[in-house]
N, C-alpha and C positions, 0 to 999 in steps of 0.2 A: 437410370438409377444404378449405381456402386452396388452390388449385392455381394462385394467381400465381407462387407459387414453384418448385412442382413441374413437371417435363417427365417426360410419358411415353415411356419406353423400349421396354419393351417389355408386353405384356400381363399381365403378373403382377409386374412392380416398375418405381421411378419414381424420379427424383434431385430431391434438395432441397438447396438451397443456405443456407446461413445461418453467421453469424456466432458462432466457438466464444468465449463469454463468463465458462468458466472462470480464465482471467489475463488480465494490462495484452495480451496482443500481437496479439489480435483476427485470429485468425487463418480464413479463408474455412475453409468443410468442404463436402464435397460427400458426402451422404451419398445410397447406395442402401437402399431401405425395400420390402417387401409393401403399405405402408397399413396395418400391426400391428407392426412391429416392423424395425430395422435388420436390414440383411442387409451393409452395408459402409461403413466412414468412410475417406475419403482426403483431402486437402490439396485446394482451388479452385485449381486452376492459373490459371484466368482472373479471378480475385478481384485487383483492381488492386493492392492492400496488401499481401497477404500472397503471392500469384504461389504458389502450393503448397504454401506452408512449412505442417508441422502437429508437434505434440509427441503424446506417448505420454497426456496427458488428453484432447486434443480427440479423439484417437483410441478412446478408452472411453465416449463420450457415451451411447452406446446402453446400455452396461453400469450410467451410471448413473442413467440413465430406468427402469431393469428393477430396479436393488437390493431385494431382497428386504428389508432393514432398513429400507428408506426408507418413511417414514410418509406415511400418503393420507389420516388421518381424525383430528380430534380428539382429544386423548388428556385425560381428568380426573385425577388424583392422586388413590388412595381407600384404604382403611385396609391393604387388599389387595395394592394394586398400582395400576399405570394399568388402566382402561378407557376403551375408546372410548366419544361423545357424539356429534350432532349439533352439528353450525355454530350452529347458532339459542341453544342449551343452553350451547354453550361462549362467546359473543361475551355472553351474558347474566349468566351468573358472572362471566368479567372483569371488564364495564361495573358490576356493581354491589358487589365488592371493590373495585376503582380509586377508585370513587366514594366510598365509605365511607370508604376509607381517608384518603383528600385534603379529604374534610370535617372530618377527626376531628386528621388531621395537617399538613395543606396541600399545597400542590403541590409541593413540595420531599422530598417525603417518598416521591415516586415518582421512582427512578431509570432511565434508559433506557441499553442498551447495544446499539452498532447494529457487524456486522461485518465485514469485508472485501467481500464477496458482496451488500452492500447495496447499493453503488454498482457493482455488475456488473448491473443489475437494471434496465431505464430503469422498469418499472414501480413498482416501491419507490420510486426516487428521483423519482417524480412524486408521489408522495400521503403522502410521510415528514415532508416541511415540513408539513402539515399535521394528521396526526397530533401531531408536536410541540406544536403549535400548542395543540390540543386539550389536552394534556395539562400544557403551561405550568412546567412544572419547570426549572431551574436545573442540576439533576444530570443531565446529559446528560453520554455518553460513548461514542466509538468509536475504532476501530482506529489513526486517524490520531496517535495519541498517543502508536504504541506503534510508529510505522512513518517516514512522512514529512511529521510537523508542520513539522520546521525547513525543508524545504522552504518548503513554506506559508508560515511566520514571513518567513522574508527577503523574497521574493518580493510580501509586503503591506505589511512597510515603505521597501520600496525602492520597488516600482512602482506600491502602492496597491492590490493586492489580491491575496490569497492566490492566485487561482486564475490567476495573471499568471506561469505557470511556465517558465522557458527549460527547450526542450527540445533537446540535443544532434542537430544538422543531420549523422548520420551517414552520409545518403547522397552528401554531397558534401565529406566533410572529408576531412585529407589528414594531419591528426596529430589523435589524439585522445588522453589524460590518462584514464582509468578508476583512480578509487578509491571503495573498499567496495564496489565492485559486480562483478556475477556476472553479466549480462546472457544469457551460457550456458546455466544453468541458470532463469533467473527468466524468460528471455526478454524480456528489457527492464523497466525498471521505472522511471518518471518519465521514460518512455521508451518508448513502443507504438512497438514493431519487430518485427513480423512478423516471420521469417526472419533473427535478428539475426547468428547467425553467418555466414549468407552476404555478410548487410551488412556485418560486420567482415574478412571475407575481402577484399572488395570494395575496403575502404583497401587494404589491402598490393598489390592487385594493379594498381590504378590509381597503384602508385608511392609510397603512404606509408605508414605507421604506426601501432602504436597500442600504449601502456603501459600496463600495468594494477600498482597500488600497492596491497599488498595482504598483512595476513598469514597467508594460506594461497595457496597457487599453485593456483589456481582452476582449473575449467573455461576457462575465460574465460581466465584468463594462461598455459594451456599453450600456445596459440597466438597469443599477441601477439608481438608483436617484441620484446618485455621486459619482465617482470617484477620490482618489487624489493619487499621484504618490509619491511612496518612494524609498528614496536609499538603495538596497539590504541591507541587513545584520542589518536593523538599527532597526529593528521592535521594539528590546526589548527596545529602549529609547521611542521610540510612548506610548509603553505600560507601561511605568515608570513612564512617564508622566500622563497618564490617572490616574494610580493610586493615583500619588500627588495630582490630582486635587479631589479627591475623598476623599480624607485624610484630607488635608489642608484645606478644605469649608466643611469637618465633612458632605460629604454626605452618609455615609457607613449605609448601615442598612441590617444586616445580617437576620431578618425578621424569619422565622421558623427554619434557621440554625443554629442559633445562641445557645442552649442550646448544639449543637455538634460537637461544633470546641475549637480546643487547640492554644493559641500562638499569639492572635491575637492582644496582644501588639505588639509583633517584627513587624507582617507585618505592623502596622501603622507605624513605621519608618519608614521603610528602603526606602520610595521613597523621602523622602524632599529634596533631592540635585536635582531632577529631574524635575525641572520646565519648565514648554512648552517654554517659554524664553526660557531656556541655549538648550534646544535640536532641536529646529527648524531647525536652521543653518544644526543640522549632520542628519535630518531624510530628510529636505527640502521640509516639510510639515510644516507651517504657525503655529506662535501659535494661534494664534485668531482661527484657526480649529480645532485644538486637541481640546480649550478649549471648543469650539461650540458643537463638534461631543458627547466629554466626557459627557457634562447634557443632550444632546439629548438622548443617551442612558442611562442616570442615569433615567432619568423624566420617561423613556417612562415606562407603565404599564408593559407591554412584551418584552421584549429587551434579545438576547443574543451577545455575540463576539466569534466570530469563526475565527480562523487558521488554516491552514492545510498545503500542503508541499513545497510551497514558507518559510513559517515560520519555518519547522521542518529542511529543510534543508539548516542552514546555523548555523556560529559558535555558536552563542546562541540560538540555537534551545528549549533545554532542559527548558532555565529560560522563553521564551518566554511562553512554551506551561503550564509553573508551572502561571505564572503572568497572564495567559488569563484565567484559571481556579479561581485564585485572584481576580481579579474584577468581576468575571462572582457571584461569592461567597458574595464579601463584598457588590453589591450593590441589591442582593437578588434576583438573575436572576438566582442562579442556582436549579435543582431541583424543578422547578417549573413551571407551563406552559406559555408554547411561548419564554422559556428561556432554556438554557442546560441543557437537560435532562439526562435519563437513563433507556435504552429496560428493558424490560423483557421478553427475546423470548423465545419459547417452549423449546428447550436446550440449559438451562443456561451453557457460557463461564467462570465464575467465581466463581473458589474454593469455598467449603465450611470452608477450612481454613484460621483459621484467625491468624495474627503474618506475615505471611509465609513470609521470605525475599530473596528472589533469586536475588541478588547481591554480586558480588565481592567474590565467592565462589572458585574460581579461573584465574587465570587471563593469558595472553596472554604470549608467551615465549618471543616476541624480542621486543613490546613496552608495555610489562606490564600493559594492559588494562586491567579493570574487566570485567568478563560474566556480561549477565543480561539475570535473564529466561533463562539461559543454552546456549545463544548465545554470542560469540564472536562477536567485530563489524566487520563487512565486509572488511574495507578497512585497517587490518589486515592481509588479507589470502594471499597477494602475501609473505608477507617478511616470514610470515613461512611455505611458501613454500621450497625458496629458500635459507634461512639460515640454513646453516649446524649446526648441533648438536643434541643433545637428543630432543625428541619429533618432529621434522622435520615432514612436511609433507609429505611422497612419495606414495600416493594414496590419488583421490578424486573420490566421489561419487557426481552428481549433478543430482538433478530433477528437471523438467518444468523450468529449468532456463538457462539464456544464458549470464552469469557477463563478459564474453569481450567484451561485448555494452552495460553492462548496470551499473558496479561497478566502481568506481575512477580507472582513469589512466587505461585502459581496455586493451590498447598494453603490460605494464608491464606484463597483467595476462595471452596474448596470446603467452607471450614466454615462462612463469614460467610454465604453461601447458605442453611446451614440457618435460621439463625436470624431469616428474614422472614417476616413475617405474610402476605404470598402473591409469588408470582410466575408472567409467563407469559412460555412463550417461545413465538414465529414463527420453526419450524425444521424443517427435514425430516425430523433425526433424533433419536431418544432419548439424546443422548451424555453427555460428563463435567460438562458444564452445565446443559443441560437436564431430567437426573433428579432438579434441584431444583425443576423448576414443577410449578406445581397444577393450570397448563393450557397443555398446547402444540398451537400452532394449526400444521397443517402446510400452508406452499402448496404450487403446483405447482412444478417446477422445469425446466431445458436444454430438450429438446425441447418440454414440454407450453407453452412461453411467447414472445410474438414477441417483439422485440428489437432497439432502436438503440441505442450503445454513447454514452452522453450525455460519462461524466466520460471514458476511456480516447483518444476523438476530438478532447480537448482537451489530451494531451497525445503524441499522436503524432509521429513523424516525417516525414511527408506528410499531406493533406488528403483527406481520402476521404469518402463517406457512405454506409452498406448496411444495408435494412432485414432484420431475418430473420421472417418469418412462424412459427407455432407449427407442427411437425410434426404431431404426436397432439393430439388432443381433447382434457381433461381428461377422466378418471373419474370415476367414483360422487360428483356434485358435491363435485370440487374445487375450491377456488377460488386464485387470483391473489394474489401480495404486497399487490395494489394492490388489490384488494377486499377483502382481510384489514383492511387502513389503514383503508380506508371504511368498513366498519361498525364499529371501535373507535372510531374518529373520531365517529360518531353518536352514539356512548353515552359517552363521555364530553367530549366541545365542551358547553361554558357559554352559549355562543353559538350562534344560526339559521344554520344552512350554507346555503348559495347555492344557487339551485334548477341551477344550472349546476353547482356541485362534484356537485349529486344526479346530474344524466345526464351527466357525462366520463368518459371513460374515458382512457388511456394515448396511445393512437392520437390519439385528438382534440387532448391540449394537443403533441404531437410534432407534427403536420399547421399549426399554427398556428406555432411554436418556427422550422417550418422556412421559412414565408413569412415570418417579422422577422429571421428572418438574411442572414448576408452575401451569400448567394445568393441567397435569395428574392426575391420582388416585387408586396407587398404595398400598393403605389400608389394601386390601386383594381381595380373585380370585371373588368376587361376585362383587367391584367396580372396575374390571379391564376397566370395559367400559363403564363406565360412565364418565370420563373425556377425555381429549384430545388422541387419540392413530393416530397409523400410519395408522391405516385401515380408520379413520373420515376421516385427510386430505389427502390419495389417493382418497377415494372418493369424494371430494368438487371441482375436475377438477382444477378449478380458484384458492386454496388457501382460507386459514380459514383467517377473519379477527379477532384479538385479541385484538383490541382494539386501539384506543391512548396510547401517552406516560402517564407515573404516575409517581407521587414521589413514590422515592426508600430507602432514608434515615431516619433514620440510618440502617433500617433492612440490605441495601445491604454492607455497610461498613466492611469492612474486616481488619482494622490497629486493635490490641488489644485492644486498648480502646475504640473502636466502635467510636471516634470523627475523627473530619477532621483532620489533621496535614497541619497546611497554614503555616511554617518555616520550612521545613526540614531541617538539616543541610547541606548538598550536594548545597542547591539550595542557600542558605546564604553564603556558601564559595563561589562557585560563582559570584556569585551577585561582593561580595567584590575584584575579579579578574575584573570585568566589570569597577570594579568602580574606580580603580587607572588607566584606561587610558579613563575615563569619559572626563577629562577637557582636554586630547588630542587629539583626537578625530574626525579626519577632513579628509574629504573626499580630499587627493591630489592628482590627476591624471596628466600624462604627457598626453601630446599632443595627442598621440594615443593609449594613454589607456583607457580602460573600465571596466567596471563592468557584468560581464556574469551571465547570468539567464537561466533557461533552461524552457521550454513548452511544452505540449501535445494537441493535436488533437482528436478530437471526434472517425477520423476515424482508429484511431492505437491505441494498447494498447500496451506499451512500445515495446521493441522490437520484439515480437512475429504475428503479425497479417498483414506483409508488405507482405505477398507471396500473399494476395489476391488480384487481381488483381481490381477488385470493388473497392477494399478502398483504392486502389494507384491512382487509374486514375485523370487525371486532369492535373492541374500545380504542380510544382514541390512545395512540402511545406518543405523540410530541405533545411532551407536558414536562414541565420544571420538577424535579423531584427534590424535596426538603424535608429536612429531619424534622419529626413531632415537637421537640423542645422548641426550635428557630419557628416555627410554624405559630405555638404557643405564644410566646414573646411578639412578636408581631400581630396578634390577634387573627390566625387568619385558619380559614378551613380546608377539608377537603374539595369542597365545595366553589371554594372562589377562582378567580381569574386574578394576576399579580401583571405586576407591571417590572418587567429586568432590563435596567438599563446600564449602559456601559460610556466610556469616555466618546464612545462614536455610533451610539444607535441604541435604539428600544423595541423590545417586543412584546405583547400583551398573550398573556400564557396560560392555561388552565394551570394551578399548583396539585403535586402529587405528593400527599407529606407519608413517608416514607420513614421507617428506622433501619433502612437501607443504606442511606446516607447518613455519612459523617456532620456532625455539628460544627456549623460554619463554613458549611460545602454547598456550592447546590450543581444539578445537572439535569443540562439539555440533548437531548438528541442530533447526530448533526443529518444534514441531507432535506431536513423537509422545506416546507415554507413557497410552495406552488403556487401563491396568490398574486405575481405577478400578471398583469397583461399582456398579452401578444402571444402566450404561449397556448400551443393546442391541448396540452396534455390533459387530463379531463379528471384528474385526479378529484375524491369526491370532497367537499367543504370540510367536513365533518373529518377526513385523515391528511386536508392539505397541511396543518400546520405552520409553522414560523419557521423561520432560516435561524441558526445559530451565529451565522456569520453573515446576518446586520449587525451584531452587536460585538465583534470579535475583532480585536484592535491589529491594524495592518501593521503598527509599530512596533508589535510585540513579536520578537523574535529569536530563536536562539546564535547568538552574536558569532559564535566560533564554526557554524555549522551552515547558517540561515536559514533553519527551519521556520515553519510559523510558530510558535507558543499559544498554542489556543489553551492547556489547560493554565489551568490557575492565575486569569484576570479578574480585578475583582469586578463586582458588580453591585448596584442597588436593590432592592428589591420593595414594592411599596403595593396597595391594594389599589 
């Protein structure tokens, strides 16, 4: 046992501090232990980021180090059933199915699906590029397709790289703009905010504000200063508007940005057909409020607009997430304090090259979609599956991810499953997607693994750095994400691996990552330690604080010409697709149609975290939630069961009629829906729930981005 981490208390138990890596908000834990087993989890009061803050997951850590479902060994797929295997047995049969299959079919013919929990992992995310690498395939796909691509998108052609993300400077603004997001229950999201409701308290009490736009009255908007309710899908006219009004009354003042931006003719056009007049009617937000809200945040000293995945995930994701970067730009809020910022964590996420365009380098075999970043969109991966011809998928590899409850249309992908010639998954558990492999290799997981938070410290709201050391041991040789990578990596690389990728480990390339950072000081062996190293922040227990946010511009800027790019053209063709069904435009529903939204819970993180029985307990929360009026007119109660169906699936749903929700809205939870066969999980009847995506259209997508568009499809609704 690591006892840099641990202080002893007293003679029979000891505190460990580390870092809870279940969501974005990074929250310190201080956990008391025997040396076998938790005995208490509470919030790091002294943890500089997170100051005490904990949720009801990082509170279960121990619960789910102990899950009796959670798999420790090997499992083979046999005529039987699964049995367990040896590491040696199982890395054997993959490597020489992978191989077989990629001689016989090509490297296209293996697909990889990587899922939220991979980039929670600094180990994974150190040995996943290479892996890749090894495996050389095209058909790559993960989460961010189904989450915060159009993030990403704008953010690479504006600033020149995806991972160039403004993140809302909450601890010092004084009016902040919240739409699609829940930051309540997600606890920040393209946003690591520790303790985020404190921090939104924090506005109000330091004297200002915060609006959350939104159609359900959220966790998050019971306590804003105002809420107004909009119709799915409609954000980008709200935000077109804002714009007009910013252009047309000549409020734009680009303030320090302004010698570093290109094009900013164009943007002053392109909104004058968008007047809060002609879009009230389609958002069903007032003009008199757009135009109230717009000089609220123009006037205010500190003011940022934030989006997140109400906004990313729907058909104009992409222009949304370019036009919230737009005004955040032209009324001089961004790059500057209490307005959208930009980290500078200990190991910088963004290249030192600049030009770099990872787009459209190749594109998708049956609907001709572009990569982006080497990813394929998600809602992609069934059709090439299942269409025969050159490049076919007939092998997948999946990690920490479970896309038959959590990708579009999820039954389509639980049958496309069957019919591969193999697949493995890297997964703890036996769930609704992995009782289609032939071989699932299980790592360690939370406590058995040590931990610096690579992607989540690059998009925080402060500057932090905290290493977490592993609690427990591993058992009966388990192994690591990161040695699962390396030995698949060995049997299948075409190529002589480095006698240095042989002896690395995690630890080693972080200790190096953190002398070329902005702290380090890497000059020569006599300043190896004098600036920030891995040996400081092991020993600071709590985490090193680095500071507030700072301006980043232009130094961080990565497009060639080191300016902003506010027109890209992607985002202008668009626009001009938006804009010839501008003047038609209207929300027409039948009788017992709706508009579907999906929602998260504090207590679950997408579909992976429902076998605890802690964060199930209760009343049942996957249920349809409908406004009292819609509930009325249909005749139905609090009491019934509804029947939601979509162009490609149904699901039969307890109704929760709610004045939460917007009229003419309705909303599911996404993540649940355990009642598949084959899987172990044991999840109890009563909190399995329904999948949101049986019913969530794989066609629906945003075109300029290829995200999915899960919000605002319609739906039926009937008793």
């Amino acid at each position: 046992m690591d006892t840099s981490s641990i202080t002893v208390s007293t003679e029979k138990s000891y505190t460990h501090y580390r870092v809870c890596n279940f969501c974005e908000a990074m929250c310190g834990l201080e956990i008391t232990h025997d040396g076998k087993q938790v005995l208490s989890v509470k919030g790091d009061e002294k943890d500089p980021f997170s100051k005490g803050s904990i949720c009801p997951k990082g509170a279960v850590i121990g619960e789910m180090y102990n899950d009796p479902d959670r798999l420790r060994k090997p499992l083979k797929k046999t005529n039987t059933g699964f049995v367990e295997v040896d590491w040696e047995e199982a890395f054997n049969i993959v490597g020489k199915r992978l191989n077989a299959i990629r001689d016989q079919y090509g490297n296209d013919a293996i697909g990889l699906y990587f899922g939220n929990p991979t980039v929670h992992n600094y180990g994974a995310m150190m040995y996943v590029g290479a892996f890749k690498k090894a495996i050389r395939s095209k058909n790559n796909y993960t989460a961010t397709s189904m989450d915060q691509l159009p993030h990403h998108f704008a953010s690479h052609f504006m600033f020149g790289s995806g991972m160039i993300m403004p993140i809302p400077d909450i601890n010092r603004t004084e009016y902040m703009i919240i739409m699609g997001a829940n930051p309540s229950a997600s606890n920040g999201s393209i946003m690591t905010a520790a303790g985020v409701q404190k921090r939104l308290r924090d506005i109000q009490q330091r004297g200002g504000k915060y609006i959350v736009i939104d159609p359900r009255r959220t966790e998050t908007a019971k306590s804003a200063d105002e809420h107004l309710f909009i119709r799915p899908g409609t954000d980008v006219y709200f935000l077109l508007a804002m714009l007009h009004i910013i252009v047309i009354e000549k409020k734009y003042n680009l303030k320090q940005l302004t010698p570093h931006i290109n094009d900013l003719d164009i943007v002053l056009s392109i909104a004058e057909p968008y007047a809060p007049e002609k879009i009230s009617s389609i958002t069903g937000i007032a003009a008199e409020d757009i135009k109230r809200i717009t000089n609220e945040y123009i006037d205010a000293e500190k003011a940022v607009l934030y989006g997140r995945m109400g906004v990313s995930t729907q058909e104009y994701g992409g222009l949304c997430h370019w036009l919230i970067n737009l005004i955040n730009i032209l009324t001089g809020h961004l790059d500057t304090e209490g307005g959208a910022m930009f980290t500078n964590p200990a190991v910088p996420m963004v290249r030192n090259k600049v030009g770099h365009n990872p787009y459209g380098r190749w594109k998708s075999r049956v609907r001709d979609l572009p990569e982006f970043e080497g990813e394929l969109p998600v809602s992609t991966m069934v059709e090439e599956i299942i269409t025969k011809g050159k490049g076919q998928i007939k092998a997948m590899i999946t990690h920490a991810g479970n896309p038959v409850l959590s990708t579009p249309n999820g039954g389509r992908l639980d049958q496309a499953l069957e019919g591969l010639d193999f697949m493995v998954s890297i997964d703890i558990y036996l769930n609704e997607t992995t009782k289609h492999a032939d071989i699932i290799l299980p790592p360690t997981t939370g406590l058995e693994i040590d931990h610096y938070d690579l992607i989540f410290n690059s998009f925080a709201v402060s500057n932090t750095a905290k290493f977490s050391e592993a609690l427990f041991p591993p058992k009966d040789g388990q192994l690591h994400d990161w040695q699962i990578f390396k030995a698949l990596t060995k049997r299948l690389s075409k190529k002589k691996l480095s006698w240095m990728y042989k002896i690395s480990t995690p630890k080693m390339w972080l200790r190096l990552a953190l002398l070329n950072g902005p702290y380090g000081n890497f000059s020569g062996i006599k300043q190896l330690f004098t600036g920030l190293n891995l040996r400081k922040i092991r020993k600071s227990l709590h985490g090193v604080d680095l500071g507030p946010l700072t301006p980043m511009f232009p130094k961080l800027l990565r497009t060639e010409d080191r300016k902003i790019h506010l027109a890209p053209k992607l985002f202008l063709e668009q626009l001009a697709v938006l804009h010839t069904k501008f003047s038609t435009d209207k929300d027409t529903l039948g009788d017992n149609e709706f508009r579907l939204i999906g929602r998260r819970h504090l207590r679950s993180n997408n579909s992976w975290m429902h076998n605890v029985d802690k964060l199930m307990s209760g009343k049942n929360r996957c249920t349809v939630m409908m406004n009292p009026l819609d509930a009325e007119r249909l005749g139905l109660t609090k009491e019934d069961e509804v029947m939601v169906k979509s162009r490609v699936g149904e699901v039969k749903i307890p109704i929760e009629v709610t004045k939460n929700m917007m009229p003419g809205v309705v909303s599911i939870p996404h993540g649940f829906g355990h009642t598949r066969k084959g899987s172990r999980l044991k999840v109890a009847e009563a909190h399995a729930g329904v999948s949101f995506n049986d019913i969530s259209d794989h066609d629906r997508m945003d075109t300029l981005t290829g995200n999915a568009a899960f919000s605002g499809q319609v739906v039926t609704i009937s008793k």
